[in-house]
N, C-alpha and C positions, 0 to 999 in steps of 0.2 A: 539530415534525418531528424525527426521530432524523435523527442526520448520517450519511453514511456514512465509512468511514475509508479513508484511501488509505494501504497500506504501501509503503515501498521502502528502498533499502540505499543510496542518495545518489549510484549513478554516473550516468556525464552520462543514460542512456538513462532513468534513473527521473528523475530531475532535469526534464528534458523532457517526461515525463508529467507529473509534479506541476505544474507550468504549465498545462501545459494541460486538466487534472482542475478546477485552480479557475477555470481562465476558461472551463469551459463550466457548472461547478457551482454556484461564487459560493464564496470563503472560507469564509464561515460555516455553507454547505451540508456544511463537509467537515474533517475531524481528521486532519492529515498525523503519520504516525509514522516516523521517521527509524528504521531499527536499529542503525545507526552510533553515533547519539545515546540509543538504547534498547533494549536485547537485551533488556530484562525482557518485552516486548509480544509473542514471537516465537513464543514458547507460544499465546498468544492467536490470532495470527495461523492459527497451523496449527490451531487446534480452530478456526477459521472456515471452513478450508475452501483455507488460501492456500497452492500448492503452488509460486509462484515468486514475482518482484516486479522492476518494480512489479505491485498488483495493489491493486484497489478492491471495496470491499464495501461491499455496500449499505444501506439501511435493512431492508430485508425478509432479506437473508443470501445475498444470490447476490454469490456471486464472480465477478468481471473481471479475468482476466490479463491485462495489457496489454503488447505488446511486449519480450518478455522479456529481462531484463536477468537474472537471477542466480537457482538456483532457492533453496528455503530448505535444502538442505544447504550449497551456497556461503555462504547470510549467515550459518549458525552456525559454521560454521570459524575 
């Protein structure tokens, strides 16, 4: 099974999703990208479709905005 990946930018609000993303998904269900820790992914992120973060995407390519923490012009600043 392809993972899905959860992006976020590390404040407490994405912090608190990524918790809770793998305790409902399982770790291994899931590829956390930090942009703090990796701006090269942000590109990636936006050709998927991810117009804030945290947000989650899926196996199949549907994005999940979850609780909005920062959009992606904030994480590239």
């Amino acid at each position: 099974m392809k993972k899905s990946i959860f992006y976020h930018a590390g404040c407490p609000v994405c912090v608190s999703a990524e918790h809770d993303i793998i305790n409902l998904v399982g770790e291994e269900n899931v590829e956390i990208v930090h942009f703090g820790e990796d701006k090269s992914r942000i590109e990636e992120a936006e050709k998927a479709g991810v117009k804030s973060v945290p947000a989650l995407v899926t196996p199949t390519g549907n994005v999940l905005h979850i609780n909005f923490g920062a959009s992606m012009e904030d994480v590239k600043a």
